[in-house]
MDAnalysis code that builds the backbone (N, CA, C; Angstrom):
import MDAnalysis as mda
import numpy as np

u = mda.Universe.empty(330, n_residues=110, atom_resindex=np.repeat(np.arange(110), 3), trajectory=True)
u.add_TopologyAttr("name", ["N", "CA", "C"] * 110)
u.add_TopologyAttr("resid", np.arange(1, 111))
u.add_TopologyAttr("resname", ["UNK", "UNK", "UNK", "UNK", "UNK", "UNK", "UNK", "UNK", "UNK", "UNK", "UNK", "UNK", "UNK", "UNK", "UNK", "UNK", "UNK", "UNK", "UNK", "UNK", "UNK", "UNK", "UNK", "UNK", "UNK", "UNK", "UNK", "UNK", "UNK", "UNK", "UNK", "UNK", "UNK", "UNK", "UNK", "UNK", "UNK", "UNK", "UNK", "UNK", "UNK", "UNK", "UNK", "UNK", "UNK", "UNK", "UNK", "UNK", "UNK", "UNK", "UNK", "UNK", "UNK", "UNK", "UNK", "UNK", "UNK", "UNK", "UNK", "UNK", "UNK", "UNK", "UNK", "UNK", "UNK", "UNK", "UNK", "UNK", "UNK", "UNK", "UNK", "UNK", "UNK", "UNK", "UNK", "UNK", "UNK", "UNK", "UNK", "UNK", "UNK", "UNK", "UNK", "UNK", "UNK", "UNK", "UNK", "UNK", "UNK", "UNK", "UNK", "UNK", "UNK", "UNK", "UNK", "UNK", "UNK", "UNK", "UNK", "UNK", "UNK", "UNK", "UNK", "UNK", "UNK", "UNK", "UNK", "UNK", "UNK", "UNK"])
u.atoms.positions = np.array([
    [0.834, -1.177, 0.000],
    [0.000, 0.000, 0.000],
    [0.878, 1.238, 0.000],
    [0.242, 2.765, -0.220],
    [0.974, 3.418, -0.253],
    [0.373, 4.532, 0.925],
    [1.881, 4.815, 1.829],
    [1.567, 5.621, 2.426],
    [0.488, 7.286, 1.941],
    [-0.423, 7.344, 3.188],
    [-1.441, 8.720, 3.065],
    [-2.724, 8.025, 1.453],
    [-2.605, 6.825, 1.269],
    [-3.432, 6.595, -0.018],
    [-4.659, 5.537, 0.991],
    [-5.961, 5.774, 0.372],
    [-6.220, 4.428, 0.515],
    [-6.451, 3.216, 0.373],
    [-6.258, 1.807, 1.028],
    [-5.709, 0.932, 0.623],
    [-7.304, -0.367, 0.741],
    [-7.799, -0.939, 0.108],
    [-8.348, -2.192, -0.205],
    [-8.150, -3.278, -0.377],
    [-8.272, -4.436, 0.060],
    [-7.998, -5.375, -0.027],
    [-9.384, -6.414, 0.450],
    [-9.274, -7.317, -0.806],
    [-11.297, -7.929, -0.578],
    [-10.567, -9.236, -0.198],
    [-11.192, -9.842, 0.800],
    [-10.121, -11.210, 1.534],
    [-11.473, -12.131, 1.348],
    [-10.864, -13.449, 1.535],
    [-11.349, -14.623, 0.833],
    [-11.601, -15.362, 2.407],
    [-12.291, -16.237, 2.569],
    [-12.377, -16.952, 3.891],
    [-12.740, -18.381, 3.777],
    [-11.950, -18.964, 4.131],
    [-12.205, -20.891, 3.560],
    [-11.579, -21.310, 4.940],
    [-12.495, -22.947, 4.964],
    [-12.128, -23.597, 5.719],
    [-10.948, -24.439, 5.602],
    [-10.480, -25.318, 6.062],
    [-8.999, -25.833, 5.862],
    [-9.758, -26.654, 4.827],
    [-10.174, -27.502, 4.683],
    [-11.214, -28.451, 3.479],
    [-11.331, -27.508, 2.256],
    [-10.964, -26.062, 2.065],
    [-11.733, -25.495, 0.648],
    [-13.046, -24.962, 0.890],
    [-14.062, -25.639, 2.303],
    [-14.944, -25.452, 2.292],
    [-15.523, -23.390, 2.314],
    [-16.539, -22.384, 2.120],
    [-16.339, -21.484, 2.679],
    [-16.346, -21.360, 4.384],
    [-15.831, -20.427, 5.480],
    [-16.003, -20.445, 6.405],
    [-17.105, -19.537, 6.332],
    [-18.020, -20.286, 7.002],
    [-19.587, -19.319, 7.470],
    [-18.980, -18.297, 8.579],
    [-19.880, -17.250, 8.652],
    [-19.083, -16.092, 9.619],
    [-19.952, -15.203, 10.369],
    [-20.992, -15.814, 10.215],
    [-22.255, -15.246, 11.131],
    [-21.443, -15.779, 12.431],
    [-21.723, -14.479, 13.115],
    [-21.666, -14.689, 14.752],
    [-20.162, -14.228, 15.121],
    [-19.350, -14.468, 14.287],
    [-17.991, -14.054, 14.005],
    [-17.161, -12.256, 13.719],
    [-16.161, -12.311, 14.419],
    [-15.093, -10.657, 14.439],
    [-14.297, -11.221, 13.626],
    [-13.891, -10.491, 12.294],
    [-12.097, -10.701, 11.772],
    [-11.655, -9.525, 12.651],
    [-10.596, -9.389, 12.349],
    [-9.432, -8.628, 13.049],
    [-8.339, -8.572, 12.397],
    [-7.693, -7.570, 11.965],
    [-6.610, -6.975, 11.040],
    [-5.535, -6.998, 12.221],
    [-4.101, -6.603, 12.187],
    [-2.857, -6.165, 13.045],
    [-1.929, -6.206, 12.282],
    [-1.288, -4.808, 12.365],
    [0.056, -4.803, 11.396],
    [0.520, -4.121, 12.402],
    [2.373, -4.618, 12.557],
    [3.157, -3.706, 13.360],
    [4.036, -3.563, 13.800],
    [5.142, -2.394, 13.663],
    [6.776, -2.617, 13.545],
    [7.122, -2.002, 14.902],
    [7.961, -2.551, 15.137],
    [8.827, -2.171, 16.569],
    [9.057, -0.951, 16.652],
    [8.886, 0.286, 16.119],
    [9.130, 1.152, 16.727],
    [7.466, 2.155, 17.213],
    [7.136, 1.304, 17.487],
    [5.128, 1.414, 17.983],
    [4.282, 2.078, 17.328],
    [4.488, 1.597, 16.047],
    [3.701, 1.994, 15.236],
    [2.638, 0.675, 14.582],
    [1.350, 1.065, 14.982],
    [0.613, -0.142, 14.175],
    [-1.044, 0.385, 13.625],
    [-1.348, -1.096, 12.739],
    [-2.625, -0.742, 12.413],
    [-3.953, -1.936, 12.396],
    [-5.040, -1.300, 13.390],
    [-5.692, -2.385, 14.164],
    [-7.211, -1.973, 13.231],
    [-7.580, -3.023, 12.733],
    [-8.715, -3.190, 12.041],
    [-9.915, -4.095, 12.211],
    [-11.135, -3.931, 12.275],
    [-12.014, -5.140, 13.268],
    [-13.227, -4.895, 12.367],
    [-14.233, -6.142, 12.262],
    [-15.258, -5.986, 11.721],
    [-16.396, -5.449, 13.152],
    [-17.202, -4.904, 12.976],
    [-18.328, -4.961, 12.147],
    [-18.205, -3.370, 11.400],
    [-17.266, -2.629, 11.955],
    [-17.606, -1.229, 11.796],
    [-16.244, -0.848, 12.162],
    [-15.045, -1.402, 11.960],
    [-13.966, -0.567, 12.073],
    [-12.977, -0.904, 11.360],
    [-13.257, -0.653, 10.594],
    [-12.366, -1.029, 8.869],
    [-12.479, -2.574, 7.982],
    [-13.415, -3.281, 8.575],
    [-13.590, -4.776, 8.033],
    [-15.258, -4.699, 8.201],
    [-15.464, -5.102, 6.469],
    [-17.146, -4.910, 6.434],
    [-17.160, -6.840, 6.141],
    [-17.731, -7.421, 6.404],
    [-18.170, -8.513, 6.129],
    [-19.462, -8.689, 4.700],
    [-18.963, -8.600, 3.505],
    [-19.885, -8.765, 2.898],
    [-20.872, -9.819, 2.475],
    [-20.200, -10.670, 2.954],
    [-21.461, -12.188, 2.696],
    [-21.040, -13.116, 3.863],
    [-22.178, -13.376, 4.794],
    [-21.668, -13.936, 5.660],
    [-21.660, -15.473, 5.740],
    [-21.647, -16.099, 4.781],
    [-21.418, -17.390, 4.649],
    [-19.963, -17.549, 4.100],
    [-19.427, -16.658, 4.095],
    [-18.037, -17.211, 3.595],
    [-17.815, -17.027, 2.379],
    [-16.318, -17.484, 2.057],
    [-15.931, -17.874, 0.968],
    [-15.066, -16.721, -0.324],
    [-15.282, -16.530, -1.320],
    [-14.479, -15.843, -2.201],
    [-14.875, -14.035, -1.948],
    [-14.181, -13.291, -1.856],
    [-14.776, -11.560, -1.311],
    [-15.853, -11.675, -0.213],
    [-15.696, -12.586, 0.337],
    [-17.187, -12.324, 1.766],
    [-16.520, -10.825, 2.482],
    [-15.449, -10.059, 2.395],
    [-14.946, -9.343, 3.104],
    [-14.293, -8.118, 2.667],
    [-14.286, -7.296, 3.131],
    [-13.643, -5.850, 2.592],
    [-12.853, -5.195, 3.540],
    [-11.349, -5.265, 3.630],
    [-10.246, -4.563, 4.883],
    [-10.228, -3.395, 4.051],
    [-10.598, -1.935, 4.782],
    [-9.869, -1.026, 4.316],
    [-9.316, -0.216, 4.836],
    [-7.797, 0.210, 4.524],
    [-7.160, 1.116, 5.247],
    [-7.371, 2.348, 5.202],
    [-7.401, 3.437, 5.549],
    [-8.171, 4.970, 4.975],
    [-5.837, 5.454, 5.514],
    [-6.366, 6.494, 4.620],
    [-4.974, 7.417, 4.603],
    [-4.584, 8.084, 6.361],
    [-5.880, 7.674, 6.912],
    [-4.683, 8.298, 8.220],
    [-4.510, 7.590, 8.809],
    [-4.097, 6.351, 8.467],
    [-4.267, 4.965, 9.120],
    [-2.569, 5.160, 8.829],
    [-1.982, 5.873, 8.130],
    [-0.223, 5.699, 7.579],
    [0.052, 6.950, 8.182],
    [-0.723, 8.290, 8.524],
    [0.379, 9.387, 8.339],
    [1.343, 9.733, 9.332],
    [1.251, 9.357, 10.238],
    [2.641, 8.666, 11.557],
    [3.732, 8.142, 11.186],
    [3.674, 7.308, 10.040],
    [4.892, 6.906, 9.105],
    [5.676, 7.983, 8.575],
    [6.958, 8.072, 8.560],
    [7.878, 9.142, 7.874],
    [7.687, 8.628, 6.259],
    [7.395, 10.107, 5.806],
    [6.872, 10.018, 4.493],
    [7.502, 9.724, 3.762],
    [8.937, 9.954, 3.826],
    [9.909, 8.758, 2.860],
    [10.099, 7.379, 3.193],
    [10.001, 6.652, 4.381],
    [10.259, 5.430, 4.581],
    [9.274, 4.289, 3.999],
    [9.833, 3.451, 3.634],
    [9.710, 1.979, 3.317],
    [9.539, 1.182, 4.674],
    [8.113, 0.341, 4.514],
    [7.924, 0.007, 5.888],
    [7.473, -1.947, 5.084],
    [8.139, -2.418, 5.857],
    [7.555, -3.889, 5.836],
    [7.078, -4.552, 7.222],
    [6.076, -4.601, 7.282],
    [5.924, -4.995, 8.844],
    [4.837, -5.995, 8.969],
    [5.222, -6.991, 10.131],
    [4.137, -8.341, 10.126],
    [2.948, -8.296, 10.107],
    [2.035, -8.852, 9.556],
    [0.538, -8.714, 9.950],
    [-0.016, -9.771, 10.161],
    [-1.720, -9.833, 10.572],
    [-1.931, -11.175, 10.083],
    [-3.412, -10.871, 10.633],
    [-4.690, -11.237, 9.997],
    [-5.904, -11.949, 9.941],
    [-6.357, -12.826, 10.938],
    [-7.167, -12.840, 11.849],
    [-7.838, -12.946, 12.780],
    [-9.477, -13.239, 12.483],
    [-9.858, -14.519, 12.929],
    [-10.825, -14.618, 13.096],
    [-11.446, -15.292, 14.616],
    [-12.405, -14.675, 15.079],
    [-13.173, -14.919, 16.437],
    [-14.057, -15.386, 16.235],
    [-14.669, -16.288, 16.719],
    [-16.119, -17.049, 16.904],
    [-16.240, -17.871, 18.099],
    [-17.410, -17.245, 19.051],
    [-17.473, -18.203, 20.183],
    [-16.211, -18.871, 20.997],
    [-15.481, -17.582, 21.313],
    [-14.405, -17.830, 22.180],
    [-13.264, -18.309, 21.556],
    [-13.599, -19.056, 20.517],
    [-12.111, -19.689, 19.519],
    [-11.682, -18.664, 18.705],
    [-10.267, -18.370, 18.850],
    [-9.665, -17.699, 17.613],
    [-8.794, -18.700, 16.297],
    [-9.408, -18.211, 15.650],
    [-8.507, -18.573, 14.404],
    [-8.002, -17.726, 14.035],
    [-6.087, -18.060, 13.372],
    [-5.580, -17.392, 12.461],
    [-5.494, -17.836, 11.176],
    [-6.097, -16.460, 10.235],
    [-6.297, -17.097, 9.043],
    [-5.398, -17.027, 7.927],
    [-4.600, -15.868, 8.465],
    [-3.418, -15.561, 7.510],
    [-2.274, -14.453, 8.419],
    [-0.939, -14.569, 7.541],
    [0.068, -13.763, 8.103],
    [0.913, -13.506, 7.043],
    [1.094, -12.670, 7.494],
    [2.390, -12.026, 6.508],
    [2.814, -10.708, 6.624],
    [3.507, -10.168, 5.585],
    [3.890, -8.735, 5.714],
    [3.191, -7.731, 4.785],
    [3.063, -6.755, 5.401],
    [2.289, -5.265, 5.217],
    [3.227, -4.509, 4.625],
    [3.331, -3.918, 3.189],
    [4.341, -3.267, 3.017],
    [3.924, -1.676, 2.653],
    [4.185, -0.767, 3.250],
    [3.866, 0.174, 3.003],
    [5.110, 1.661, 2.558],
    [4.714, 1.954, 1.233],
    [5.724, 2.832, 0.148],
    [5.369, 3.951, 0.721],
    [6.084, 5.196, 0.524],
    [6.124, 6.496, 0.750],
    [5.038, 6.932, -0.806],
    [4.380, 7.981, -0.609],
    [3.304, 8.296, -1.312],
    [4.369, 9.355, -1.947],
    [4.545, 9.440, -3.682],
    [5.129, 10.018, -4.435],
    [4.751, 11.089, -5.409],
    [3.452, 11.781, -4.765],
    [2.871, 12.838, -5.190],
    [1.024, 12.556, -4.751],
    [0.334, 13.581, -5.338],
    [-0.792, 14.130, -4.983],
    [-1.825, 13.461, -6.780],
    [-2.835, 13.008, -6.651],
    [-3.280, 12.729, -7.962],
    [-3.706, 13.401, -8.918],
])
């Protein structure tokens, strides 16, 4: 993503089988975040994760980052930092994914 832009990403939700994961009743949960205490915390129902179909499966979901979700970042730096996907249901958490968040310095105005 690019720093001060905003960022989308439509996430997919399957069971370990392929099956979709149904998600009624269920929180995802976003977390990205580099050691020098900077991070970015995202949660459905209403705080940056819309659940669009709640049975699961291919785009059931919409993460979005809005631009002031970066502007704490130094506007030239290159940031790679861990993240990872969270899902809650009835006390069990699942993790559904991890990886890294990479976020570019924004290189002009559109």
């Amino acid at each position: 993503m690019t720093r001060d832009k905003t960022a989308v990403f439509f996430l997919d939700i399957f069971q370990y089988d392929g099956t979709p994961q149904p998600l009624s009743g269920s929180t995802l949960y976003f977390h990205a975040a580099i050691n020098q205490g900077f991070s970015i915390n995202k949660s459905s129902p209403s705080s940056g994760i819309v659940i669009t179909n709640m049975a699961g499966g291919t785009n059931c979901a919409t993460l979005t980052i809005d631009p002031i979700d970066s502007t704490a970042l130094a506007e030239n730096g290159n940031y790679a930092m861990p993240c990872e996907l969270t899902l809650v249901n009835g006390g069990a958490t699942y993790e559904l994914n991890r990886g890294t968040l990479r976020v570019l310095p924004n290189v002009g105005t559109p």
